[in-house]
N, C-alpha and C positions, 0 to 999 in steps of 0.2 A: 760858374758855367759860362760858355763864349757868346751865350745870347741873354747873360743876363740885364736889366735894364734895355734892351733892345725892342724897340715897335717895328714889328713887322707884319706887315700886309697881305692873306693869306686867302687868295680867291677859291672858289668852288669850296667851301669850307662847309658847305651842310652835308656833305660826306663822303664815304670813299677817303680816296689820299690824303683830301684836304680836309678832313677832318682830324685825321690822320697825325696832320701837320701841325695844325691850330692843337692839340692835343701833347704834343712836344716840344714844339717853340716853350709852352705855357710852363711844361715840366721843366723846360731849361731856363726859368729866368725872365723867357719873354714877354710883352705885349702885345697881344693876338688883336687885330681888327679884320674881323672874319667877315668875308663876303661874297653872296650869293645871290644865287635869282628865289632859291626857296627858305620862305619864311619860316617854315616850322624846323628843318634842314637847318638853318642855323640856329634855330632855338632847341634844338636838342645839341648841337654842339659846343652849345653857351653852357646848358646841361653838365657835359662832361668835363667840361674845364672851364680855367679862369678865362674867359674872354673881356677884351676891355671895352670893345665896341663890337655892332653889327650893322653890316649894310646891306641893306634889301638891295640889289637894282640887278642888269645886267651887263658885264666886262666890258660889253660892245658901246656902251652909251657912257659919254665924258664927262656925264653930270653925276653915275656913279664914283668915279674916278674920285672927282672933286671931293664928293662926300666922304671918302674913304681916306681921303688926305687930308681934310679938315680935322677927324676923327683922330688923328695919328698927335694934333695938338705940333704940328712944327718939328715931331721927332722919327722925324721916318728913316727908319737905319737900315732897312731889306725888305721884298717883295717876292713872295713866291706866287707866281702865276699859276695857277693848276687847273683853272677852271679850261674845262673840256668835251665836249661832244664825239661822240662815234660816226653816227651819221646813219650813212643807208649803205647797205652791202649788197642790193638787189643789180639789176641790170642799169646801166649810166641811162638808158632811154627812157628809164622809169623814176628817176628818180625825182623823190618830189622837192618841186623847186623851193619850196620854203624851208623846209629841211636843210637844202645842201646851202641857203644863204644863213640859215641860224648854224650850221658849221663852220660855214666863213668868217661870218662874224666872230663867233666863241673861238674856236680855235686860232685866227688868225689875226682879226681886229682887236682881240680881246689882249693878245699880249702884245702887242704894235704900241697899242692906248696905253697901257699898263706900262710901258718904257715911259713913251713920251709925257704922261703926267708926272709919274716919281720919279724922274732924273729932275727938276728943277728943285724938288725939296733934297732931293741927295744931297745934291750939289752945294745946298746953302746951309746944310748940315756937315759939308765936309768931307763925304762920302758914302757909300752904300755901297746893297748887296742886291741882285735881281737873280732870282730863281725862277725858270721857265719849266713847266713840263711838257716836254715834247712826246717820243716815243721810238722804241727801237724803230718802226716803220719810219720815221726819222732819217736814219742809219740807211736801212734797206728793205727796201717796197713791201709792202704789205699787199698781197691781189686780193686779199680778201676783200680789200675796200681803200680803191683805188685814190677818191675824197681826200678819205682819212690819209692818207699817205702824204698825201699832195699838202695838206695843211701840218701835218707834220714836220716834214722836208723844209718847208717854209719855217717852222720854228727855228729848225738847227740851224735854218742857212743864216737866219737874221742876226742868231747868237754869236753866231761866228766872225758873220760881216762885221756887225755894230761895236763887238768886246774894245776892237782897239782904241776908237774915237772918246769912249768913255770912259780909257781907261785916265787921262791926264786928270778925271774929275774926281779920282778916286774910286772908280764905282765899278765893281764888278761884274759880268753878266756869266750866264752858267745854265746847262739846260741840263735837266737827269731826262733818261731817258729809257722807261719803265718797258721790260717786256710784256704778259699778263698778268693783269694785276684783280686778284679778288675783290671785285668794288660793284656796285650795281651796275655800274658803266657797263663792265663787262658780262653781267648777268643779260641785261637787256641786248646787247649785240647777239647772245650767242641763243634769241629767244624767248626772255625770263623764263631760265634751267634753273634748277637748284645747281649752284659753281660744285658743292660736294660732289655731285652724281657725274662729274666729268671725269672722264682717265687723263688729268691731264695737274700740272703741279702751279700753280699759281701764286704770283709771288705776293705778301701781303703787303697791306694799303701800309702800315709801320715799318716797313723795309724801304720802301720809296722816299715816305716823311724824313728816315732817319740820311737819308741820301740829301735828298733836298737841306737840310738843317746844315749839314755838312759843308755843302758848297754854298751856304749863306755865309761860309765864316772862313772862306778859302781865300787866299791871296790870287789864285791863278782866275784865269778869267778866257772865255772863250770855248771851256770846256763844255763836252757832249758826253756826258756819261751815261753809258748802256748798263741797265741791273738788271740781273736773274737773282732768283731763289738759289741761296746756296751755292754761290759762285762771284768772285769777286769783280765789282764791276772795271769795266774797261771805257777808259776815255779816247775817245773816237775823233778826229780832226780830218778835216779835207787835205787834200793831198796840197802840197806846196806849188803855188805856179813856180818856183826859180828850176 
């Protein structure tokens, strides 16, 4: 398998996608160092599969970083970032401020950090792989939740910008970029509904993972890949200034 022997870095892994994920790295060979802000969240993911380590902390704060890269023991071959917040979808005048700065953080500090720590062990490894999850709102706005969009947007653009600079180091950057996905993320957005009672087709947290794993082990870099259920996905790039 293409991630076998390989330690990879696997945030929001206490569940949803990155559970997901930490769940098929494991099946393919890999070494999972799973990490979250929820302790039991990843002790039930440790549960499901081979994990090799667990990091309690939050993506925003560099001393999780640290711990996550100490844990990797020197062999840090790929990082999928996935940890992620929804936000507020109420009126922008309403929106509570500590909310939308634990968005900022998670969503956009959270994978910022996550480059700038694992590019120095990439690099002295030789090279690597950086998996970011962004999101079709990404691609193209989401009103629902304007935020969310905004820290989105922000992902793909950095994946974009940064692919080239990293590439002479060997290291790949790559963003999927999931339409609805069945995960509590989105239970809680739309409510805490039961997701079954929706008229609506949701793609599952294994269909993302299996995207993600994919462009851990891709040669291309700079890619924004958009997934539906049941539909092949499409890689997305900004227009060419020439």
């Amino acid at each position: 398998m293409e991630l076998d022997g390989k330690t990879i870095i696997v945030t929001g892994a206490g569940s949803g996608i990155g559970r997901a994920a930490a769940q098929l790295v494991a099946e393919r060979g890999g070494r999972v160092v799973a990490v979250d802000v929820d302790e039991v969240g990843l002790a039930t993911t440790a549960e499901s599969c081979d994990v090799a380590a667990r990091v309690v902390g939050s993506v925003s704060d560099v001393s999780t970083w640290d711990r996550a890269i100490d844990a990797t023991g020197g062999e840090l071959d790929g990082a999928y970032l996935n940890a992620g917040l929804f936000g507020f979808s109420g009126p922008i005048d309403e929106y509570p401020l500590d909310r939308y700065q634990a968005v900022i953080d998670t969503n956009i500090t959270g994978v910022v950090l996550g480059v700038r720590q694992c590019v120095p062990a990439m690099r002295a490894r030789g090279g690597g792989a950086i998996v970011a999850t962004a999101s079709v709102a990404g691609i193209v706005a989401f009103e629902g939740n304007p935020v969310y969009t905004l820290t989105k947007q922000a992902v793909t653009g950095f994946v974009r910008a940064i692919a080239s600079s990293l590439r002479p180091d060997g290291i790949t950057i790559n963003a999927v970029c999931p339409g609805v996905v069945d995960t509590p993320m989105t239970a809680e957005a739309l409510g805490n509904v039961d997701l079954g009672d929706r008229p609506m087709q949701f793609i599952t947290p294994r269909r993302i993972a299996e995207t993600a794993c994919d462009l851990l082990v891709t040669d291309r870099t700079g890619v924004c890949r958009a997934v539906r259920e049941h539909a092949d996905p499409v890689d997305w790039a900004f227009p060419d200034w020439g």
